[in-house]
N, C-alpha and C positions, 0 to 999 in steps of 0.2 A: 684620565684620572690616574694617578700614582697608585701603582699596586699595593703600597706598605700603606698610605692613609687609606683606602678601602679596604685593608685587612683590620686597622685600628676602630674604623666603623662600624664593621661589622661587627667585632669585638664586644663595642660597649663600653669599656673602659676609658675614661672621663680624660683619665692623666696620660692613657696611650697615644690616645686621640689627637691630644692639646701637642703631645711629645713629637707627634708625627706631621700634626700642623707646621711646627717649627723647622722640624729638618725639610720637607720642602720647601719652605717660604728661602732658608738660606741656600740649598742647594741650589733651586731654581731662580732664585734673587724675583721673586713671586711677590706679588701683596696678598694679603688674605680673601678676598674680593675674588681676584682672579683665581685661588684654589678652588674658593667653593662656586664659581662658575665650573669647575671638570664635570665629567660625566662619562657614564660607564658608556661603551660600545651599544647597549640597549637604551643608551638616551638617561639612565637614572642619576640623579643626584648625590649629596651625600645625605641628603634628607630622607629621600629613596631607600638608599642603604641602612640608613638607622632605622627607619620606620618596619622594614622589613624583619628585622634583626629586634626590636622592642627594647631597645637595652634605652631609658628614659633619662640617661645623664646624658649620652650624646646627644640625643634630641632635643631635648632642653636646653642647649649647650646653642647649638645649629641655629634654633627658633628665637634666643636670645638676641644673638647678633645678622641674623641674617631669616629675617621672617620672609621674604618674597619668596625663598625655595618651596614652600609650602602650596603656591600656587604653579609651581611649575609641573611639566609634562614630560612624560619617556616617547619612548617610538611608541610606543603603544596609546599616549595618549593620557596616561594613568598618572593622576597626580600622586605626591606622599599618602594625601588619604584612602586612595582607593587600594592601596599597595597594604597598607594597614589592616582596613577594612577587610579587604579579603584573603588577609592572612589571620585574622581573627587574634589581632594583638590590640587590645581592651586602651592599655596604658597609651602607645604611641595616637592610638585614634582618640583618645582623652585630650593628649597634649594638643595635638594638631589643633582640633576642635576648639579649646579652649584660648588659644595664642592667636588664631586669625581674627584677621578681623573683618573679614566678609565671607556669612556665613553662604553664602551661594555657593560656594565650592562643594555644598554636599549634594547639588542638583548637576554638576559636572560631569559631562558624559565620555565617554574613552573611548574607543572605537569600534568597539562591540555595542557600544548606543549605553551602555551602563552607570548608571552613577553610583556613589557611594550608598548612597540611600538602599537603591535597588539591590547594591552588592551583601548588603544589613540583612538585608530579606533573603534572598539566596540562601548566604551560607548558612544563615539559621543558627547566627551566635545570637541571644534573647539580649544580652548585657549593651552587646554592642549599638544593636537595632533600638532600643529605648533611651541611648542615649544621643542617638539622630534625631530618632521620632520627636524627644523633648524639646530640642533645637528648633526641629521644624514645625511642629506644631504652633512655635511663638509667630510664626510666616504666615501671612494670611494670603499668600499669592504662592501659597506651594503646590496647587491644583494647576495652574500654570507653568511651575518650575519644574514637574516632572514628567510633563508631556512627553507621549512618546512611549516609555519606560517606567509607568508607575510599579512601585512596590508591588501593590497591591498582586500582579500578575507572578511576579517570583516566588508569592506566596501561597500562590493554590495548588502545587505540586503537591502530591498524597506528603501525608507526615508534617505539614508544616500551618496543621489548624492554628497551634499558640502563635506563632509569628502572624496568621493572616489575623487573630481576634488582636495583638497589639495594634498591627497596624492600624485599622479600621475602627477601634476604639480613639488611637490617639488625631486620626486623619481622616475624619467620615468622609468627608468631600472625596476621597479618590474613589468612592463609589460609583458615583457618577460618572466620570473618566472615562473618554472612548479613546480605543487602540486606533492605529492607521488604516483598520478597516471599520472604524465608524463602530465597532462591536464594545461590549460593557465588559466588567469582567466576570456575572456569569457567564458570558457567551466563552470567555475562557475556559473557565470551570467546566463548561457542558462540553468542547471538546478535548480535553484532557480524560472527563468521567471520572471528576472527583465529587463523590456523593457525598461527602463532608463538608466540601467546601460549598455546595451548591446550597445544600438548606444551612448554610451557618448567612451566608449572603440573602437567602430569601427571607430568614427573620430578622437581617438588619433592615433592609429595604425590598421588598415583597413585588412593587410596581418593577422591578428591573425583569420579570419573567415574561411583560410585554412590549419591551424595550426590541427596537430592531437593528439591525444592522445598515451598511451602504445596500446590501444586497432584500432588503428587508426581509433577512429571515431571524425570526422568534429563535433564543437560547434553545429551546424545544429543537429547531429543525438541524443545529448543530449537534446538538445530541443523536438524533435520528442517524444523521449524515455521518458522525463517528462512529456508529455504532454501540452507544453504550445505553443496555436498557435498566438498571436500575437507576440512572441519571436521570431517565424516561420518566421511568413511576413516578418521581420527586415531579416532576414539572407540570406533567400531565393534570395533578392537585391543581396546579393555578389557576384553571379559566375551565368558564362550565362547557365549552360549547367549543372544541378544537375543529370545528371544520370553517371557523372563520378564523384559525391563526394559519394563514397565507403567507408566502414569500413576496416578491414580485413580479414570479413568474405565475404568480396565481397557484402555487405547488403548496400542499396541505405535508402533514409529518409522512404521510404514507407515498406521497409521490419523492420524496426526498427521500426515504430508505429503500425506496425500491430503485431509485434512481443509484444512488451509490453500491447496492448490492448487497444489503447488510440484511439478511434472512431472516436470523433471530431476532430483528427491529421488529420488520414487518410480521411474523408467529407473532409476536408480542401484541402490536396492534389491532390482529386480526383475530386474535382472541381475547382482548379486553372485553371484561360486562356490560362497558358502558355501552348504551344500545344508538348515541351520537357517530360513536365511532366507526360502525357499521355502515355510514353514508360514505366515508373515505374511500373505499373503495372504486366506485363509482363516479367519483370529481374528477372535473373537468381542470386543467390547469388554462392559461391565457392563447395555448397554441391549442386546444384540443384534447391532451394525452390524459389519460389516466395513469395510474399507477401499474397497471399492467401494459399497457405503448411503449412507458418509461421502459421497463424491464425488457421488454422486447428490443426495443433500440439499443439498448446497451448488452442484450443478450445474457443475462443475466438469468441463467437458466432455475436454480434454487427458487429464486423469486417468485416465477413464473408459474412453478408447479405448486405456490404457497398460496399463488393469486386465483388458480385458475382453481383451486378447492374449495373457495369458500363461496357459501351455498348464495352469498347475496350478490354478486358480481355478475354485471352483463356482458355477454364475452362478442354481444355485437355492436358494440358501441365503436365510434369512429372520431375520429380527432378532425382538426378543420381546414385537412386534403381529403378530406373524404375516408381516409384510411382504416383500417382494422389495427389491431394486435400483430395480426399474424402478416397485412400488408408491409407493416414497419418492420417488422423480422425482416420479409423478403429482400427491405434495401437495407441491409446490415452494411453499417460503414466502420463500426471502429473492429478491423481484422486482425487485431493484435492480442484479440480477449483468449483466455484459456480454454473455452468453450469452444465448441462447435457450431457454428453458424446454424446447421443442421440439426443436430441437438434440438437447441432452442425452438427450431420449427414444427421438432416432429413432438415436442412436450405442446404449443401449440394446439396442433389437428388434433393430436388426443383428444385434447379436454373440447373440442370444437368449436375454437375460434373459425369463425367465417371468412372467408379470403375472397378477394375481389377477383374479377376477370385479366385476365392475362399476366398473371404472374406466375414465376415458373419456380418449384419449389427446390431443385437443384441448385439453379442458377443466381447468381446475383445481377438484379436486375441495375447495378449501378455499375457505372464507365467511369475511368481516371480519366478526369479533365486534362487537357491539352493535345496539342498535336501527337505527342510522339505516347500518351497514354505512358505516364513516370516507372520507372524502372519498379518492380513489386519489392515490397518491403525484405529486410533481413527475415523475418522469421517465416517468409514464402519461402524463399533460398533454404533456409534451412531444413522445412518439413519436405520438400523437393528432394536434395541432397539424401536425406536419411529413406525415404521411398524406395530412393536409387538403389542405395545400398541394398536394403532389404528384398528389392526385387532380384538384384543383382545374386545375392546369397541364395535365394529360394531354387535360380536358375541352375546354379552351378551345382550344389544338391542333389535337383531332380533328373539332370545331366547323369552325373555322378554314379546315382540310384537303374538310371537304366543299362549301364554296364557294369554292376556289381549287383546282378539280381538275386533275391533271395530261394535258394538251393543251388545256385549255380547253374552250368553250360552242363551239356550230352559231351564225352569222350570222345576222339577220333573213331574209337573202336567200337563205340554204341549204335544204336541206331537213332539218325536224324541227328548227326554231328555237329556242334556246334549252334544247337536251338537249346532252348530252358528246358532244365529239366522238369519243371511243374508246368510246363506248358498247358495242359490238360486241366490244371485246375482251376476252378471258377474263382476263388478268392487270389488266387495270382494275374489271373485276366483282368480281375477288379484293380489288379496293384499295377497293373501296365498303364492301363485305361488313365486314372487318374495321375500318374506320375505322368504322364504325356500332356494331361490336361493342364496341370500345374506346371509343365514344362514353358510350353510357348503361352499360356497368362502371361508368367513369368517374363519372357522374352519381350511380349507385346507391352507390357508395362513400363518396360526399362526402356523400350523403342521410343514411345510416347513422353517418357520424362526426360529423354534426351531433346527432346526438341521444347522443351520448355524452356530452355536456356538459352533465352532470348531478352531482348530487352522489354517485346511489349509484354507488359504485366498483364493485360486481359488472354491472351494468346498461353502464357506461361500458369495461368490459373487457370483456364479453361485443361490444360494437359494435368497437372494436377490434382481436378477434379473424376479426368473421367481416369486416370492413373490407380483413383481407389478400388472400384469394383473390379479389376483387372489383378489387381493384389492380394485382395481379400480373396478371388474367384482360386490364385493359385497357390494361397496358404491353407485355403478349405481343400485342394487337390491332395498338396502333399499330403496334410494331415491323415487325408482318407488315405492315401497311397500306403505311408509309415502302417496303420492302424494293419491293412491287409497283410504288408510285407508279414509284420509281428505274429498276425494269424496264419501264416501258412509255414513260417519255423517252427510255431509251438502246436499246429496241429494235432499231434499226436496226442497230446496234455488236455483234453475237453475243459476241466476245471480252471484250466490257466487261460485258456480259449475264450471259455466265458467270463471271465473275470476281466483280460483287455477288454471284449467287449462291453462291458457296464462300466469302465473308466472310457472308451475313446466316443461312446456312442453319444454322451450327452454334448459333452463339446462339439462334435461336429456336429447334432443338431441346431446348435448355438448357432457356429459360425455359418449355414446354411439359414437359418432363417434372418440372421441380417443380412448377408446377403442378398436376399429375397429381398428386403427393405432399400436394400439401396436399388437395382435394376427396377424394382416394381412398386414406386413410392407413391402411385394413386390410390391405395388402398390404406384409410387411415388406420385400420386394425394396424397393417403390419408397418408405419409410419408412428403409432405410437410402443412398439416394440424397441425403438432406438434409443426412447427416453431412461428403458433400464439400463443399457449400458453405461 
C-alpha cells in the first residue's frame, strides 16, 4: 500500500483521500480496482484503515465503490467490522453494518475464535452491542451462527451484568448454548465466581442449575472445584437433596472440593445446617473413595485435618481395593505436591485412620515403572542439591567450631599446653560432645546425598529420605553445641546465662522431639506431633 494514500486514510479527509487516489493511479499508471486491492504489511485494507480511524466520509466513500472490501480479512483474520468493533467506533461499525449485504459477517470468527458479536460483549460498549443485538435478533438461526463463541460467555466477567441482561433479553436462546465442553453458561459463571452473574441466569432459566456437562458435572461441582463459596450458597438453593447431584464419577460436591484442595469449600460444606449434607462425607464415589481417600491421594493436607474433625465421619471406611485413607496416603503418586508425603500421614494416624498390613509409613510403597526405573523428577534434584548444601555448611561450621573453641588453647608456658582452657567444664564438655555429633551427621549426610546422584530414582529417593534424620540429627547438634559455647563466655553473667537459656531451651526441645518423630514413627502420639509443624 502507498504510504501517502494510508496517511490520507487514516486522515479522514474525503478531498485527501480522493487527491491521493489520483496521484497513485497516474504515478503508478494503476486502475482504481488494483489500489484498493493494496494492503498494509498486517494484511489490512483501506477499509481496515478507515474503519480504524472512524473518519465516515472515507468509509462511505470506500463502501460506495468498492463494498467486497467489507468482507475482506488481515493476517489476523479480522474483518473491517471486527477492527471497528473493537475499537469501539459507533459510526464505522453503523456504516459497515448498514452497506453489507450479508449480514453473517457479524457471526465471523478471526483467529482467536471471536466474532464481532462476541467482540460487542467484551468490550462493553452498550451502543455498539444493541446495534448487533437488533440485527441478530431478526436471524432466527443465530443459536447456530455463534456456536463456539457465544456472547453470552464475554458477558459474565464481574462488571458486565448490563451487557449480559442486553444480551439475553434480546437473544434468550443463547441460554441454552453449550461451549466445546458440553457445559451451559452457568457452568461458566460458577467457574469464574461471579455471584451476579449466576442468579441473574438462574431467574431467567432456573432448570440450567441441573443441566450437566461432557463430564457430568452439576454448575455446583464447578463452583466446588474453583473454589468459590458464595457461588456455593446461590446453587446450593436449587435442589432439596445434594447428595444425589453426582458427576460421572459418582463424586458428590464434597468429594470434588476435597479433590481439588479448596478448604474453605469443604469448612463451608461441613458446616452447613442442612442435616442432608452431613451424609457427604461418608459417599462413596464409582471407584470406592470418599472425600477423605480423595484428599489423601492428592495429599492435600488442610483438607484432611478439616475431614478427619468432623464428628460424623468413618475414618474406616475403605474404597473398592480394599484400601483405607491412610493405605492411599501410603502410595502417594503425585510427588510434585508442596506438602509432605509424610505430613499427610502423620495428620492421618493422629486423627486414627486404620492402615492395612504391610505398609510401611516412611516408605513409598510404589516403584517407577520400567526397566531402567525413569530418572527422579526436577524437583527430587533440587530438594537433594539444597540438603547437600546444607549439610555441607553445617559440616564446615562444626569443623570450624572445633578449632576456634570457646576460651581458647593453655599457653606453651601454662600447664597442659596446648589443651582448652575450660577443659574442666562440664558445659564446655557438653559443647565438644555435640559439636562432634553434629560434625560426622553432618558428614554422613553429605556422604549418603552424594550417592543419590544417580539415575535410579528409587535408589536416589530412598538416599534422600534417610538423608533427613541425619540433617535434622546434626542441626539439633550444632544448635545444642552454639547454645553451650554462648554459656560458658557468658558464664560469669547468671542473668545472661539464664536468659540464653529460656530463648535456646524451647527450640531445641522442638527440634529434638521431631526428631524423635522421624527415627521412632510407630508411636502415633509422637507421629501426630509432625502435623504441627
Amino acid at each position: 500500500m502507498d504510504p501517502d494514500l494510508y496517511k490520507a486514510t487514516k486522515n479522514g479527509d474525503a478531498d485527501k483521500f480522493i487527491d491521493a487516489l489520483e496521484e497513485v493511479s497516474e504515478l503508478r499508471r494503476l486502475a482504481l480496482s488494483q489500489i484498493f486491492d493494496q494492503v498494509t504489511p498486517s494484511g489490512n485494507s483501506l477499509l481496515h484503515v478507515a474503519a480504524s480511524s472512524g473518519k465516515g466520509d472515507v468509509i462511505e466513500l470506500i463502501l460506495d465503490h468498492f463494498p467486497h472490501l467489507a468482507t475482506q480479512k488481515n493476517s489476523t483474520e479480522n474483518t473491517p467490522l471486527h477492527v471497528a468493533v473493537q475499537d469501539k467506533i459507533f459510526n464505522a461499525t453503523e456504516m459497515v453494518i448498514e452497506r453489507v449485504t450479508d449480514l453473517e459477517i457479524m457471526y465471523w470468527q478471526n483467529k482467536d475464535g471471536k466474532s464481532p458479536l462476541y467482540l460487542a460483549a467484551e468490550t462493553g460498549d452498550l451502543k455498539i452491542l444493541r446495534l448487533l443485538l437488533k440485527h441478530s435478533a431478526r436471524d432466527e438461526a443465530y443459536t447456530v451462527k455463534t456456536q463456539g463463541m457465544s456472547p453470552v460467555l464475554a458477558a459474565l466477567e464481574p462488571g458486565k451484568s448490563g451487557i449480559l441482561k442486553e444480551i439475553v433479553d434480546q437473544l434468550p436462546k443463547l441460554l441454552r448454548m453449550r461451549d466445546e465442553n458440553g457445559g451451559t453458561p452457568l457452568h461458566t459463571a460458577a467457574s469464574i465466581g461471579n455471584v451476579e452473574a449466576v442468579r441473574f441466569l438462574l431467574s431467567k432459566c432456573s432448570y440450567l442449575a441441573l443441566q450437566t456437562d461432557e463430564n457430568g458435572s452439576y454448575p455446583i461441582h464447578i463452583a466446588c472445584e474453583s473454589g468459590h463459596v458464595d457461588t456455593i450458597r446461590v446453587l446450593v438453593e436449587m435442589w432439596p437433596d445434594l447428595v444425589e447431584i453426582k458427576n460421572k464419577e459418582g463424586q458428590n460436591i464434597l468429594h470434588v472440593a476435597a479433590k481439588a484442595g479448596n478448604n474453605k469449600v469443604v469448612r463451608y460444606i461441613l458446616e452447613c445446617s442442612n442435616p442432608d449434607i452431613k451424609k457427604l462425607v461418608n459417599s462413596k464415589d464409582v471407584n470406592g473413595n470418599t472425600p477423605l481417600h480423595l484428599a489423601s491421594m492428592h495429599n492435600h493436607c488442610e483438607v484432611m485435618r478439616s475431614l478427619t474433625k468432623e464428628k460424623g465421619i468413618d475414618l474406616r471406611l475403605r474404597n473398592n481395593d480394599g484400601l483405607t485413607a491412610l493405605d492411599v496416603a501410603m502410595e502417594f503418586r503425585s510427588l510434585s505436591t508442596i506438602n509432605s508425603a509424610l505430613l499427610g500421614r502423620a495428620i492421618l494416624i493422629g486423627a486414627g485412620v486404620p492402615q492395612s498390613e504391610g505398609q510401611n509409613i516412611l516408605s513409598r510403597t510404589e516403584h517407577i515403572a520400567g526397566p531402567s526405573k525413569a530418572c527422579r523428577p526436577e524437583w527430587m534434584r533440587d530438594q537433594i542439591n539444597t540438603r547437600l548444601l546444607v549439610a555441607t555448611l553445617v559440616a564446615s561450621v562444626t569443623f570450624t567450631a572445633g578449632f576456634t573453641l570457646p576460651g581458647g588453647y593453655n599457653a606453651s608456658n601454662d600447664r597442659d599446653p596446648g589443651t582448652a582452657t575450660m577443659l574442666q567444664s562440664r558445659t564446655f564438655q557438653l559443647f565438644v560432645i555435640f559439636d562432634t555429633l553434629a560434625m560426622y551427621s553432618s558428614i554422613l549426610a553429605v556422604v549418603v546425598l552424594l550417592g543419590s546422584h544417580v539415575d535410579d530414582f528409587y535408589r536416589a529417593e530412598q538416599a534422600y529420605r534417610k538423608a533427613g534424620p541425619l540433617l535434622l540429627m546434626a542441626v539439633t547438634g550444632m544448635t545444642v553445641a552454639f547454645s553451650a559455647a554462648i554459656v560458658v563466655e557468658v558464664s560469669k553473667l547468671t542473668c545472661l546465662v539464664n536468659l540464653v537459656m529460656c530463648i535456646g531451651v524451647p527450640y531445641i526441645a522442638m527440634l529434638i522431639m521431631y526428631l524423635l518423630s522421624i527415627i521412632f514413627p510407630i508411636s502415633r502420639t509422637v507421629m501426630f506431633l509432625q502435623s504441627l509443624y
